[in-house]
N, CA, C and O atoms as a Maestro MAE file, in Angstrom:
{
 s_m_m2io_version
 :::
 2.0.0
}

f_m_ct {
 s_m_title
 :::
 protein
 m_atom[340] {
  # First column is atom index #
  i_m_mmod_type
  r_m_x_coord
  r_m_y_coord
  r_m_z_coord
  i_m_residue_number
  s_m_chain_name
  s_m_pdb_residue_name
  s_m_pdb_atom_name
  i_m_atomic_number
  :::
  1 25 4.358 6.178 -4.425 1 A "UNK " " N  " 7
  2 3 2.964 6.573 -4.425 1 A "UNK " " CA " 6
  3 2 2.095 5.342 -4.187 1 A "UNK " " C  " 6
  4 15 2.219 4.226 -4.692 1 A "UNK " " O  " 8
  5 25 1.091 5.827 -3.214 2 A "UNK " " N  " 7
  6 3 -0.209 4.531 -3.215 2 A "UNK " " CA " 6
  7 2 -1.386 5.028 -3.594 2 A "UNK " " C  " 6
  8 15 -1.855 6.147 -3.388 2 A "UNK " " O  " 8
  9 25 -1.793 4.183 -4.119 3 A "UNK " " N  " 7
  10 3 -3.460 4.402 -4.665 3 A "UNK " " CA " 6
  11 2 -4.593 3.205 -4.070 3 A "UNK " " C  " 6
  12 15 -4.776 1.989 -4.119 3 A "UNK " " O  " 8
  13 25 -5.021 4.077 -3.657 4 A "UNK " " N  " 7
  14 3 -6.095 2.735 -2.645 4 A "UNK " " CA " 6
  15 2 -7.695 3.148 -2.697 4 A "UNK " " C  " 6
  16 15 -8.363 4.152 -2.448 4 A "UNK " " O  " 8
  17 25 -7.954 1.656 -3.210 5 A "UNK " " N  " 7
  18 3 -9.547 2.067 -3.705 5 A "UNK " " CA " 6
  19 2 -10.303 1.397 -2.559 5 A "UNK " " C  " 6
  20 15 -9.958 0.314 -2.085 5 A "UNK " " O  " 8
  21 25 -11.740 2.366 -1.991 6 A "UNK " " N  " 7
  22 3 -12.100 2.192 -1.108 6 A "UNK " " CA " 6
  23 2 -13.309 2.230 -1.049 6 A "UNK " " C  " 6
  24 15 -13.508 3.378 -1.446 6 A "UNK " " O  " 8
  25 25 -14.626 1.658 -0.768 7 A "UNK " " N  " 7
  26 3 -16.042 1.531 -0.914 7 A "UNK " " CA " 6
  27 2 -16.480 2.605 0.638 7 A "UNK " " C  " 6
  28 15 -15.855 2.516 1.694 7 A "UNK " " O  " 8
  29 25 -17.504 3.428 0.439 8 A "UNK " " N  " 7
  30 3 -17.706 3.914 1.586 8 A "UNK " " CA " 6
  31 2 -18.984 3.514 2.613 8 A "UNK " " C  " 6
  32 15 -20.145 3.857 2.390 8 A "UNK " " O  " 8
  33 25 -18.659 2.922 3.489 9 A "UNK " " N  " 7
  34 3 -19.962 2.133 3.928 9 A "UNK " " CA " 6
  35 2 -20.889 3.129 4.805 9 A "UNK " " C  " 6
  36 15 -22.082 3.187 4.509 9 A "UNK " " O  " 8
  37 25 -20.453 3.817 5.738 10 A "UNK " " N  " 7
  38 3 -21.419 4.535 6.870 10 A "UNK " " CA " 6
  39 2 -22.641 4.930 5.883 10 A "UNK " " C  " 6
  40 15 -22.597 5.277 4.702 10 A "UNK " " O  " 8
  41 25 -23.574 4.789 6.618 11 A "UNK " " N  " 7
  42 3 -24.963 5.130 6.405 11 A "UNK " " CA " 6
  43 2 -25.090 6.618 5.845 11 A "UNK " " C  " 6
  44 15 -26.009 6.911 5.080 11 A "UNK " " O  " 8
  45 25 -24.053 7.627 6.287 12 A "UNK " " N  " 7
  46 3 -24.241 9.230 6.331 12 A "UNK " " CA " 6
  47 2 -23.295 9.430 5.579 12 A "UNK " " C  " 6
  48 15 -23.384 10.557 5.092 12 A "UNK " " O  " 8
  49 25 -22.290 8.801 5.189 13 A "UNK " " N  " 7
  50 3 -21.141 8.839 4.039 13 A "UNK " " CA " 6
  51 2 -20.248 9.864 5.171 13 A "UNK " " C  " 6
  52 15 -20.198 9.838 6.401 13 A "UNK " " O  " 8
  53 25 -19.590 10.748 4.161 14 A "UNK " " N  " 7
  54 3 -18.366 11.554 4.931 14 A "UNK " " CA " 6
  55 2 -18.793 13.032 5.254 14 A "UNK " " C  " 6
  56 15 -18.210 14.011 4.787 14 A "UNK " " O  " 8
  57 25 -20.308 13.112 6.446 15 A "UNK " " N  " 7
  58 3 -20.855 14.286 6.438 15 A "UNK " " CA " 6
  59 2 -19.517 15.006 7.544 15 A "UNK " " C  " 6
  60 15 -18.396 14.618 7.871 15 A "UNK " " O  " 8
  61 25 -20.347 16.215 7.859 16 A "UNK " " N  " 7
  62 3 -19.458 16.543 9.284 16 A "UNK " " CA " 6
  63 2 -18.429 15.882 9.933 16 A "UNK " " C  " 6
  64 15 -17.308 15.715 9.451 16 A "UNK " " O  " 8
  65 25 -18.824 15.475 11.103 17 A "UNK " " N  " 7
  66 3 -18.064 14.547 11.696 17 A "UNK " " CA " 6
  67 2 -16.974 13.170 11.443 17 A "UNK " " C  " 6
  68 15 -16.201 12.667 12.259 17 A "UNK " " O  " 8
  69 25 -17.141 12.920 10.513 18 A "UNK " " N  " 7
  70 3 -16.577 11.542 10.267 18 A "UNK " " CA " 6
  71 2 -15.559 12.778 9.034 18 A "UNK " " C  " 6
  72 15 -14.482 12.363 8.607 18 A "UNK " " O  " 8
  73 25 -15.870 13.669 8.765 19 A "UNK " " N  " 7
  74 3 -15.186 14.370 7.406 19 A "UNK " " CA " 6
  75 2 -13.840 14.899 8.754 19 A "UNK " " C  " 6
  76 15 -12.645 14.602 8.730 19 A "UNK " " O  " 8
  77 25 -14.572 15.730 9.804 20 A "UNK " " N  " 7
  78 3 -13.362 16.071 10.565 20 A "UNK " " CA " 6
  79 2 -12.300 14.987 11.093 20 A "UNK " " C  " 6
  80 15 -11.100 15.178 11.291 20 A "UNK " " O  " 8
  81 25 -12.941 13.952 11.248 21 A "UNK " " N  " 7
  82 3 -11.822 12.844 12.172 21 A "UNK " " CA " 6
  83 2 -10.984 12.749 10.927 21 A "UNK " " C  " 6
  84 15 -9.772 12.583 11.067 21 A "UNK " " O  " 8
  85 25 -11.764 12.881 9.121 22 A "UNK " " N  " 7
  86 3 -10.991 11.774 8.419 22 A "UNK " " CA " 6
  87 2 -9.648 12.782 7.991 22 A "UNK " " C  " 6
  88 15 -8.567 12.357 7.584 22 A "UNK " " O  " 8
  89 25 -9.981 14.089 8.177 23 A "UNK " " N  " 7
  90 3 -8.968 15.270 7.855 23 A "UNK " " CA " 6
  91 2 -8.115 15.588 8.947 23 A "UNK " " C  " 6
  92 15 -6.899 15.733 8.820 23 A "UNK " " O  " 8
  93 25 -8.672 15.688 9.910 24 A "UNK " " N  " 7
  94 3 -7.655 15.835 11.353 24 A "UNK " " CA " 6
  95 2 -6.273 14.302 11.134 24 A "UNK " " C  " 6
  96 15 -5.048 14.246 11.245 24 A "UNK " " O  " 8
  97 25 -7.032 13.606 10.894 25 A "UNK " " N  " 7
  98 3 -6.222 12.370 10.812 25 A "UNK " " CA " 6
  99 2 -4.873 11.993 9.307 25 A "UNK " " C  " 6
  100 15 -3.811 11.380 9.194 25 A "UNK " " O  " 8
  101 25 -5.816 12.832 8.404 26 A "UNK " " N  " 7
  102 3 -4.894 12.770 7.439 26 A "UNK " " CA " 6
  103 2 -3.821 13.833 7.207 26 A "UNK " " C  " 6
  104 15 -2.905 13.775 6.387 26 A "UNK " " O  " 8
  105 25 -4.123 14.920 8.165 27 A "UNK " " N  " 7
  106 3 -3.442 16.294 8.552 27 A "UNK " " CA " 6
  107 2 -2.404 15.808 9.356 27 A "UNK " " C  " 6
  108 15 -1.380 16.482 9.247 27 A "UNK " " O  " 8
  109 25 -2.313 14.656 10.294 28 A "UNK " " N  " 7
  110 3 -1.122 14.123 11.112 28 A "UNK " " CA " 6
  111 2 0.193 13.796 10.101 28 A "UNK " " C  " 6
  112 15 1.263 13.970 10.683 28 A "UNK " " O  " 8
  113 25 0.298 13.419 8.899 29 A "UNK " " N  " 7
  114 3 0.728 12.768 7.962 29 A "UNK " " CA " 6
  115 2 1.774 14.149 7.315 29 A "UNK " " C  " 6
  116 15 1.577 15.334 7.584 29 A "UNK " " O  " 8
  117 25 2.868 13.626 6.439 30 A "UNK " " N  " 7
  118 3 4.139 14.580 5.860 30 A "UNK " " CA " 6
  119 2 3.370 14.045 4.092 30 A "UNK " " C  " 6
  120 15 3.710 14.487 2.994 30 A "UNK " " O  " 8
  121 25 2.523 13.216 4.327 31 A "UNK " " N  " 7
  122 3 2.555 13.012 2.648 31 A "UNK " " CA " 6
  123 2 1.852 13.615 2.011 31 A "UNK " " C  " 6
  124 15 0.801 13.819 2.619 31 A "UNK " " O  " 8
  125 25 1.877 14.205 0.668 32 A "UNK " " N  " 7
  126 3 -0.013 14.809 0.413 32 A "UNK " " CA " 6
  127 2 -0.360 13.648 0.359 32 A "UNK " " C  " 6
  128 15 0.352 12.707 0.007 32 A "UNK " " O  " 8
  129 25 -1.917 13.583 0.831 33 A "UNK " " N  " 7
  130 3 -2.558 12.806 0.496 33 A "UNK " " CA " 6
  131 2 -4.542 13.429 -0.306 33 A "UNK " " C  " 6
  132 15 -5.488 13.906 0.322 33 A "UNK " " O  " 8
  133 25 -4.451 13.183 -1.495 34 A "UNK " " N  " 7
  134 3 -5.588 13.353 -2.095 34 A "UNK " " CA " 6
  135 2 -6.539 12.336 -2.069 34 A "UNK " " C  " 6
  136 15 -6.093 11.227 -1.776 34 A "UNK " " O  " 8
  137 25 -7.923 12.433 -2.335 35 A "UNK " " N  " 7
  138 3 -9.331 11.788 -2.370 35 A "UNK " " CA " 6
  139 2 -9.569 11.961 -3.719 35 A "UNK " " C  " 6
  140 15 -9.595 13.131 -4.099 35 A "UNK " " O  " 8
  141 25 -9.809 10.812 -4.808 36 A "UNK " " N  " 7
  142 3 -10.071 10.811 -5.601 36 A "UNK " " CA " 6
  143 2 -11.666 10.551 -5.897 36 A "UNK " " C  " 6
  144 15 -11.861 9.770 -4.966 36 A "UNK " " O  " 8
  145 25 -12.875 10.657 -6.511 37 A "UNK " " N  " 7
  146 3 -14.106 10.930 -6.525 37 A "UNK " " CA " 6
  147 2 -14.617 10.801 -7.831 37 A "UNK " " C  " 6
  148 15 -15.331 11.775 -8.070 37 A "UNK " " O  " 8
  149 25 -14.565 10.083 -8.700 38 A "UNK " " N  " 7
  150 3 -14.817 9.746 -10.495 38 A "UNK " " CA " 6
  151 2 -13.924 10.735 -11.113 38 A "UNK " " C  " 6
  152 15 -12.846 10.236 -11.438 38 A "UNK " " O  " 8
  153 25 -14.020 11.723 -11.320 39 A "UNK " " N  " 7
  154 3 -13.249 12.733 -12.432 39 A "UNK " " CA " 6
  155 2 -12.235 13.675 -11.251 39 A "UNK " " C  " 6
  156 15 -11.103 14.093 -11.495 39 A "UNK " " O  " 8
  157 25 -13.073 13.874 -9.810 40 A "UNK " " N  " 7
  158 3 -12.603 14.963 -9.472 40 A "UNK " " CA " 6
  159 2 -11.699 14.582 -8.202 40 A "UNK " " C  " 6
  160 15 -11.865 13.409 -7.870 40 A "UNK " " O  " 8
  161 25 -10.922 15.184 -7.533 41 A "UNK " " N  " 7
  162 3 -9.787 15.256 -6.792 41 A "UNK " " CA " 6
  163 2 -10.291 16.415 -5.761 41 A "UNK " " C  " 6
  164 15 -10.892 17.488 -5.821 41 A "UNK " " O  " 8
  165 25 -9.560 15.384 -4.563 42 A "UNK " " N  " 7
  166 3 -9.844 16.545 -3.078 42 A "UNK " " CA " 6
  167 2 -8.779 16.480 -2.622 42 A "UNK " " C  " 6
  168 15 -8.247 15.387 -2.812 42 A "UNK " " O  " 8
  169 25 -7.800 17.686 -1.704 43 A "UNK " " N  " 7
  170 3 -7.189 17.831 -0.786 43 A "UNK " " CA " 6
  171 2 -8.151 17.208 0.311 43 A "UNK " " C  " 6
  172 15 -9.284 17.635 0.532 43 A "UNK " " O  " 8
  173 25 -7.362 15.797 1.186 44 A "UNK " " N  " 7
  174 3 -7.687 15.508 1.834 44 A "UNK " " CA " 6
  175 2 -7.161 16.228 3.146 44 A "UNK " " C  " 6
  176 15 -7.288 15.417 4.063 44 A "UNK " " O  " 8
  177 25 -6.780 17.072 3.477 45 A "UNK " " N  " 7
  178 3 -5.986 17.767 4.899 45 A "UNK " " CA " 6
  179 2 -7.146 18.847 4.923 45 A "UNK " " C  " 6
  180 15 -7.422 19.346 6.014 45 A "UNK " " O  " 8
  181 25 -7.935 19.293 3.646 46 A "UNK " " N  " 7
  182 3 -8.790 20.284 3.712 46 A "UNK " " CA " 6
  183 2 -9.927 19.928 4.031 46 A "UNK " " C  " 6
  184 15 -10.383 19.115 3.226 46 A "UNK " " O  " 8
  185 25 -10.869 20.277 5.194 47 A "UNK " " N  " 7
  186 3 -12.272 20.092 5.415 47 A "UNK " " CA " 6
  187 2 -13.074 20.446 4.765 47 A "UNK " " C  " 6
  188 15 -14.073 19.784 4.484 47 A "UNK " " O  " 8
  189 25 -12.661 22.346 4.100 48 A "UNK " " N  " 7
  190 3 -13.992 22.161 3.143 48 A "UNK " " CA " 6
  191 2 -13.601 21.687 1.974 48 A "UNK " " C  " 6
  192 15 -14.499 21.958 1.176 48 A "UNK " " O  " 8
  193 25 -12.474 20.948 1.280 49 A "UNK " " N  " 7
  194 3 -12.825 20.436 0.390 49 A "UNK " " CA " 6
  195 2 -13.083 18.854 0.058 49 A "UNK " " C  " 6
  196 15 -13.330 18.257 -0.989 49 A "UNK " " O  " 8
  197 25 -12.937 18.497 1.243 50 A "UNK " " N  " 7
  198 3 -13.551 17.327 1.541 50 A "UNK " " CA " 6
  199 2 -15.333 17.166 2.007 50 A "UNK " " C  " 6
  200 15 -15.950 16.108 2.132 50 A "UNK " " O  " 8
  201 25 -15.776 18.346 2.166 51 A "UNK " " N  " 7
  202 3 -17.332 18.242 2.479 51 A "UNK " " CA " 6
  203 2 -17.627 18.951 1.452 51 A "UNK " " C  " 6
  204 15 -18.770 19.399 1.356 51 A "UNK " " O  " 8
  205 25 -16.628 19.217 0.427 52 A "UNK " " N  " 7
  206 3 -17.591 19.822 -1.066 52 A "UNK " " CA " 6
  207 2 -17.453 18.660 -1.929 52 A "UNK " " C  " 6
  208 15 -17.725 18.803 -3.121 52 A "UNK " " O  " 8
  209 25 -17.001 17.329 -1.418 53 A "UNK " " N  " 7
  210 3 -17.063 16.474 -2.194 53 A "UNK " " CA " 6
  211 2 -18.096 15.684 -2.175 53 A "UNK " " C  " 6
  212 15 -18.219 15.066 -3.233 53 A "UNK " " O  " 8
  213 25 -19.026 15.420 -1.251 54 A "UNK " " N  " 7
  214 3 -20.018 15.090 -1.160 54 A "UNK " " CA " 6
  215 2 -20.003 13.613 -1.341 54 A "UNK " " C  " 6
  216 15 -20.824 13.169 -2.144 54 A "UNK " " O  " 8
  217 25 -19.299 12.867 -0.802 55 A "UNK " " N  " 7
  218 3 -19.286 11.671 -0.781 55 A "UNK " " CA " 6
  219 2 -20.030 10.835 0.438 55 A "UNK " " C  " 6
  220 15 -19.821 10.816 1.651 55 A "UNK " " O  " 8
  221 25 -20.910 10.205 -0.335 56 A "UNK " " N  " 7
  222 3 -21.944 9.436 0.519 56 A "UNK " " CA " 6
  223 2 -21.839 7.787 0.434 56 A "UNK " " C  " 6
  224 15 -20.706 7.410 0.133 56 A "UNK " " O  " 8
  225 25 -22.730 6.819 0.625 57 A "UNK " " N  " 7
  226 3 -22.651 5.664 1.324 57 A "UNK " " CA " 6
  227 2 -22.343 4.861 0.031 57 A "UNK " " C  " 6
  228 15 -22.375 5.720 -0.850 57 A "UNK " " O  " 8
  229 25 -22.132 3.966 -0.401 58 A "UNK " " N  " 7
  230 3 -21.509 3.550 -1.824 58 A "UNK " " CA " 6
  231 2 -20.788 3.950 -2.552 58 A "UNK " " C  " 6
  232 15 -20.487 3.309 -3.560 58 A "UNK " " O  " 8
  233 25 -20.269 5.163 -2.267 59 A "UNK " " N  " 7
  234 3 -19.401 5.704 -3.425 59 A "UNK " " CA " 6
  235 2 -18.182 5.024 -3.353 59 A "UNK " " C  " 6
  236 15 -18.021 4.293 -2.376 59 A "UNK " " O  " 8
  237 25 -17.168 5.123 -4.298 60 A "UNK " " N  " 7
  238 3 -15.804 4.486 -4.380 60 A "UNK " " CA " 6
  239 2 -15.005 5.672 -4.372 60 A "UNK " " C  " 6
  240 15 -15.189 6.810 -4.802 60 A "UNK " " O  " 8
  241 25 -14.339 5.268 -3.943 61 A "UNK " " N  " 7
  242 3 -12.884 6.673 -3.505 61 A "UNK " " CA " 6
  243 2 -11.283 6.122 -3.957 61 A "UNK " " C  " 6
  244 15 -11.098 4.931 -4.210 61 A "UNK " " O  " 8
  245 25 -10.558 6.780 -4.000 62 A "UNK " " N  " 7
  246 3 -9.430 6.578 -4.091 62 A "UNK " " CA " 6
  247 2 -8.229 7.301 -3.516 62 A "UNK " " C  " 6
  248 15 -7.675 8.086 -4.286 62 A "UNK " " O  " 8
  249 25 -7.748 7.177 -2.338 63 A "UNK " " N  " 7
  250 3 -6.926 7.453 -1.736 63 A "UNK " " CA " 6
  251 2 -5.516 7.584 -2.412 63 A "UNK " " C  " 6
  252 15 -4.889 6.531 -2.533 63 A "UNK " " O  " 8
  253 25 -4.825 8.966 -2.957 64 A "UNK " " N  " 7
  254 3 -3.766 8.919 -3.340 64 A "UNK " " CA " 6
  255 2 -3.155 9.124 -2.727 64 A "UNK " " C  " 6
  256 15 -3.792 9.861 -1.974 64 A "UNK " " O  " 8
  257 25 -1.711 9.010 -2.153 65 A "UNK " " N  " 7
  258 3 -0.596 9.261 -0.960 65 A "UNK " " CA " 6
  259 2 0.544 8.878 -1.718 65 A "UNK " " C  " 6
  260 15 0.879 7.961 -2.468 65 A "UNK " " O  " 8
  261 25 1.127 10.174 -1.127 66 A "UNK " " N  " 7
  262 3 2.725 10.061 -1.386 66 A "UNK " " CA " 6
  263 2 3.495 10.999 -0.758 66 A "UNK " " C  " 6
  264 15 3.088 12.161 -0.763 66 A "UNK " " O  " 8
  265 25 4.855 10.644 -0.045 67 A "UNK " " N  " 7
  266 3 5.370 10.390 0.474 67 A "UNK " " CA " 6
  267 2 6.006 9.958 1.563 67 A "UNK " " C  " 6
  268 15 5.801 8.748 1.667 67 A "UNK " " O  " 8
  269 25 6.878 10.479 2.680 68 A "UNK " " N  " 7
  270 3 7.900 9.484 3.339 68 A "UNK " " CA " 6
  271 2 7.341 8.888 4.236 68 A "UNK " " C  " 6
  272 15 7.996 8.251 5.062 68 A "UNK " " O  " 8
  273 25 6.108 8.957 4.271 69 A "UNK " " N  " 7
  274 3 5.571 8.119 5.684 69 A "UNK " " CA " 6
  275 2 3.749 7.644 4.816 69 A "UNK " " C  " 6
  276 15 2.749 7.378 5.483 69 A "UNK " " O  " 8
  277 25 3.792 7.661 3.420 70 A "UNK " " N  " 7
  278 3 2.964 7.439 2.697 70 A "UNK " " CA " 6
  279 2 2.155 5.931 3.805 70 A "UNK " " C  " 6
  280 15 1.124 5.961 4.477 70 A "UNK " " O  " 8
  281 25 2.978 4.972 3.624 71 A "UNK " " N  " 7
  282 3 2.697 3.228 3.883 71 A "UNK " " CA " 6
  283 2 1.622 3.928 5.263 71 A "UNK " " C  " 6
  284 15 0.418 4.070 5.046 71 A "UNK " " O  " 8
  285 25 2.342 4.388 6.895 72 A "UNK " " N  " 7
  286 3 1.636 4.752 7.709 72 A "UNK " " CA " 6
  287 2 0.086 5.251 7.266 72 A "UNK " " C  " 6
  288 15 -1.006 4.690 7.353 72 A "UNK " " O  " 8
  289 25 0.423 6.316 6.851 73 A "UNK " " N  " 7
  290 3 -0.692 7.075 6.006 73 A "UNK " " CA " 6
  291 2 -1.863 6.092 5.712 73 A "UNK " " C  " 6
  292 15 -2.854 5.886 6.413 73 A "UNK " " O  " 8
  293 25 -1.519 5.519 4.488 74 A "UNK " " N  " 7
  294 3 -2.409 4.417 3.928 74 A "UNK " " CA " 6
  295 2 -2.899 3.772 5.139 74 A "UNK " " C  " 6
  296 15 -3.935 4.298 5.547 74 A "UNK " " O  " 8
  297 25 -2.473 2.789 5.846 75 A "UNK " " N  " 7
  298 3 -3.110 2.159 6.758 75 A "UNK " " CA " 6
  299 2 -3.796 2.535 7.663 75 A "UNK " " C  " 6
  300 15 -4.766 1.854 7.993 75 A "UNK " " O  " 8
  301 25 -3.477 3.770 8.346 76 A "UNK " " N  " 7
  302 3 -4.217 4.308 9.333 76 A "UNK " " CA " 6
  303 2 -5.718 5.653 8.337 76 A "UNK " " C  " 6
  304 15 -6.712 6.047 8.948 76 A "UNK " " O  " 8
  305 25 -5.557 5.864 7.535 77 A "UNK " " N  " 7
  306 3 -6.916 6.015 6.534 77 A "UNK " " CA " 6
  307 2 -7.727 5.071 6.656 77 A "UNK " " C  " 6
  308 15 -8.833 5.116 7.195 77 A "UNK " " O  " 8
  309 25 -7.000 3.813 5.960 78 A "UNK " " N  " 7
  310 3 -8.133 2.443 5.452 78 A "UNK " " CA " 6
  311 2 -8.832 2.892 6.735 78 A "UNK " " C  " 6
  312 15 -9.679 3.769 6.900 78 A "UNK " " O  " 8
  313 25 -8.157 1.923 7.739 79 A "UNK " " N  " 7
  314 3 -8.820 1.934 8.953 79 A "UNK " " CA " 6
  315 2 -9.839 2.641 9.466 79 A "UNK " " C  " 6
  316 15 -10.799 2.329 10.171 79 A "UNK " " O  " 8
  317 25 -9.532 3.464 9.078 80 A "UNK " " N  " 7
  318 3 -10.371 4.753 9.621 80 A "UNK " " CA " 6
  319 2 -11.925 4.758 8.722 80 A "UNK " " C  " 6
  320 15 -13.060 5.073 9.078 80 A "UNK " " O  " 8
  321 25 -11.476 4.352 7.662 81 A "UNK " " N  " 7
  322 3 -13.184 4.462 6.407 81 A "UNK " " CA " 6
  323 2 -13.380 3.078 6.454 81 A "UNK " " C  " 6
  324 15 -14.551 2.966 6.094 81 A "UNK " " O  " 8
  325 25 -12.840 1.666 6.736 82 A "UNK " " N  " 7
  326 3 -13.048 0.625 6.747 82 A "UNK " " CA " 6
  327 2 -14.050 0.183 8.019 82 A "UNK " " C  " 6
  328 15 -15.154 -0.362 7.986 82 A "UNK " " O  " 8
  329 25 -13.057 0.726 9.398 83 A "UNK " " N  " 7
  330 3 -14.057 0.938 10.544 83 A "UNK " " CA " 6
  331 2 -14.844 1.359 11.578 83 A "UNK " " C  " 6
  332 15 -15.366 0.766 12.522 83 A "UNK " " O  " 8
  333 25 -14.822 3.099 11.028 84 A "UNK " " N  " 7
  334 3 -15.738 4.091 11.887 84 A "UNK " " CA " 6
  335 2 -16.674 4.459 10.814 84 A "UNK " " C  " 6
  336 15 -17.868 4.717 10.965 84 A "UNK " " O  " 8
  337 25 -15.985 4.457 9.675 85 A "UNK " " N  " 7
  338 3 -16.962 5.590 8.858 85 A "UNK " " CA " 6
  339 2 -17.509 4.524 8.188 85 A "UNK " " C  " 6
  340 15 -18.389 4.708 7.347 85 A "UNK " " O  " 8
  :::
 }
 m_bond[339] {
  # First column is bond index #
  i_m_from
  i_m_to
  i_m_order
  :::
  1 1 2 1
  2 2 3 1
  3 3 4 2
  4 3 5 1
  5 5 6 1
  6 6 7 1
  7 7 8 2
  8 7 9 1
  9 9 10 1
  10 10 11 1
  11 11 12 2
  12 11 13 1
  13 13 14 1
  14 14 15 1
  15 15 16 2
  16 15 17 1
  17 17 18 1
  18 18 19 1
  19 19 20 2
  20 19 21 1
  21 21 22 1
  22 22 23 1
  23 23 24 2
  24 23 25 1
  25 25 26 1
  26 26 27 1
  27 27 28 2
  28 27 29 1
  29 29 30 1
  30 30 31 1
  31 31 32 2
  32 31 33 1
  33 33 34 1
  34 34 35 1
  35 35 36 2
  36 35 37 1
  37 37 38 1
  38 38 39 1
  39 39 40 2
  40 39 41 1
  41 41 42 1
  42 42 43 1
  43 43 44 2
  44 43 45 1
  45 45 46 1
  46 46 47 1
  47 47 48 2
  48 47 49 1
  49 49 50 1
  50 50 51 1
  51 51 52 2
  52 51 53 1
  53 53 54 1
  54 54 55 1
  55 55 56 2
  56 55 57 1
  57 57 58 1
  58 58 59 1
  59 59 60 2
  60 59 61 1
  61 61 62 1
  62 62 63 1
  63 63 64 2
  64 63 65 1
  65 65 66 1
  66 66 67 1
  67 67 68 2
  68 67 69 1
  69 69 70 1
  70 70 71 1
  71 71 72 2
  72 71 73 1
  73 73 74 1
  74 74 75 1
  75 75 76 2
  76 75 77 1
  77 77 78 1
  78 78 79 1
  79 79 80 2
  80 79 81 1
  81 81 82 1
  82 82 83 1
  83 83 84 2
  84 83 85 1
  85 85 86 1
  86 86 87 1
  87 87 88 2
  88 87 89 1
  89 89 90 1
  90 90 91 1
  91 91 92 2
  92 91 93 1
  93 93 94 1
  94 94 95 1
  95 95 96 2
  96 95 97 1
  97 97 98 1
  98 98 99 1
  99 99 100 2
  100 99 101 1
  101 101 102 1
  102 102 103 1
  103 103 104 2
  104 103 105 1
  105 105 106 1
  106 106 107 1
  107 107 108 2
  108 107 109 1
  109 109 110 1
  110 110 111 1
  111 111 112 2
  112 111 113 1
  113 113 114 1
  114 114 115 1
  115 115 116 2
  116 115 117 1
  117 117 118 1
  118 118 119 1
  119 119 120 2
  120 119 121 1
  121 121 122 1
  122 122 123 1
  123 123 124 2
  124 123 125 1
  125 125 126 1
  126 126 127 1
  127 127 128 2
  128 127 129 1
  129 129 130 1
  130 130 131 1
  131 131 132 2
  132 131 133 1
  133 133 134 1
  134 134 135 1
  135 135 136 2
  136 135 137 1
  137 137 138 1
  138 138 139 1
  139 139 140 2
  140 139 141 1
  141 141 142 1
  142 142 143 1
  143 143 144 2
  144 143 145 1
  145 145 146 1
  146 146 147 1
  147 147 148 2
  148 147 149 1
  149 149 150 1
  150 150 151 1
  151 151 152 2
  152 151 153 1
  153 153 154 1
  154 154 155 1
  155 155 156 2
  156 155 157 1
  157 157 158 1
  158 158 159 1
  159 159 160 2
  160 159 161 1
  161 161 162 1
  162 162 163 1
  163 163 164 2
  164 163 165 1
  165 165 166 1
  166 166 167 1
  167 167 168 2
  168 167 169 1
  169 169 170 1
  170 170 171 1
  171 171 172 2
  172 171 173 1
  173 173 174 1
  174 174 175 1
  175 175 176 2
  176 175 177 1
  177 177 178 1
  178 178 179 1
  179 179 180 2
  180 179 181 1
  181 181 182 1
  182 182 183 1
  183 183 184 2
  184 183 185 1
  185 185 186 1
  186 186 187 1
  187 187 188 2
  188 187 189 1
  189 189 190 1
  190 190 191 1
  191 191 192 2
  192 191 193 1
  193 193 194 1
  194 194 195 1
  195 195 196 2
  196 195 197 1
  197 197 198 1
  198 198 199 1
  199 199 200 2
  200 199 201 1
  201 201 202 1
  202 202 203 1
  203 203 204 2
  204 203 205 1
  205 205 206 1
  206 206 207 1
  207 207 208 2
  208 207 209 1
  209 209 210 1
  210 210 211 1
  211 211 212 2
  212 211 213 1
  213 213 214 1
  214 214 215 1
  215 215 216 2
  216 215 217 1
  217 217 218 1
  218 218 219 1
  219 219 220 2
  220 219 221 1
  221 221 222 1
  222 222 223 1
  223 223 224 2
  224 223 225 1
  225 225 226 1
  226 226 227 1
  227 227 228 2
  228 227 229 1
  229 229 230 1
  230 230 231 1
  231 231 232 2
  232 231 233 1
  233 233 234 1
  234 234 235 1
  235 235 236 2
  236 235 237 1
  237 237 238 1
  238 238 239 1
  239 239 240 2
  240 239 241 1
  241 241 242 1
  242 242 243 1
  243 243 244 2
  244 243 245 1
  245 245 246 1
  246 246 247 1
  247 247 248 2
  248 247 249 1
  249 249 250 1
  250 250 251 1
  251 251 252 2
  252 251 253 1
  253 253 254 1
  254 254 255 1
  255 255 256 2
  256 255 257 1
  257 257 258 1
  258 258 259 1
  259 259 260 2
  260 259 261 1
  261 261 262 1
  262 262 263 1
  263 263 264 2
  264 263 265 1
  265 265 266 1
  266 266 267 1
  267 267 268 2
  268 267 269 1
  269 269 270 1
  270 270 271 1
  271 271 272 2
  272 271 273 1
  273 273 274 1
  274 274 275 1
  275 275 276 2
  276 275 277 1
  277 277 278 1
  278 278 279 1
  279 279 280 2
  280 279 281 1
  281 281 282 1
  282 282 283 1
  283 283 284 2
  284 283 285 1
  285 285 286 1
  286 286 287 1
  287 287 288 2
  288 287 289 1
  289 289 290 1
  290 290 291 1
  291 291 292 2
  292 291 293 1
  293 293 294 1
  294 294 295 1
  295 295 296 2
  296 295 297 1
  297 297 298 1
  298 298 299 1
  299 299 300 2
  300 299 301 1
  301 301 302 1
  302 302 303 1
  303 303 304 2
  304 303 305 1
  305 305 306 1
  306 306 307 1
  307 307 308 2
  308 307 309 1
  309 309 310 1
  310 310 311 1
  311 311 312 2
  312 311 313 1
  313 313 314 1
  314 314 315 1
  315 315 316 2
  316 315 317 1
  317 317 318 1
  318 318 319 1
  319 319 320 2
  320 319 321 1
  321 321 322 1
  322 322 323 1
  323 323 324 2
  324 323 325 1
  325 325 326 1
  326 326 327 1
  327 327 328 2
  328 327 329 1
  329 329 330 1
  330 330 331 1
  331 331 332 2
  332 331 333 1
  333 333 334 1
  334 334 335 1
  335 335 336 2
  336 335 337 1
  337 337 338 1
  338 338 339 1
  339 339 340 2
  :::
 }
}
């Protein structure tokens, strides 16, 4: 399992668009991978429950992932909220 804590920079946080790339992208993946949010937890493969999370520009997240291709996973996320979103 990885747990990866992540600051969210884009100006618009994870509205629409940047919510579809970040789910289409985490939907490529065999691992679950969840969005952690202070108390609460998202299926990240799910769009709407990733745009009922309402995560905007400062918030801290936490990327949980696990399994067999978890490591891929992780890196190609960061990437993805480190430098589009």
């Amino acid at each position: 399992m990885i747990i990866r804590q992540l600051k969210i920079v884009n100006e618009a946080g994870l509205h629409a668009r940047p919510a579809a790339m970040f789910v289409n992208l985490a939907s490529k993946f065999k691992s679950s991978i969840l969005v952690e949010k202070g108390d609460d937890v998202y299926n990240a493969k799910s769009l709407i429950s990733i745009l009922s999370s309402k995560i905007v520009k400062g918030d801290i997240i936490n990327l949980i992932i696990e399994g067999e291709d978890e490591e891929l996973a992780e890196k190609a996320l960061t990437s993805l909220i480190e430098n589009m979103l």
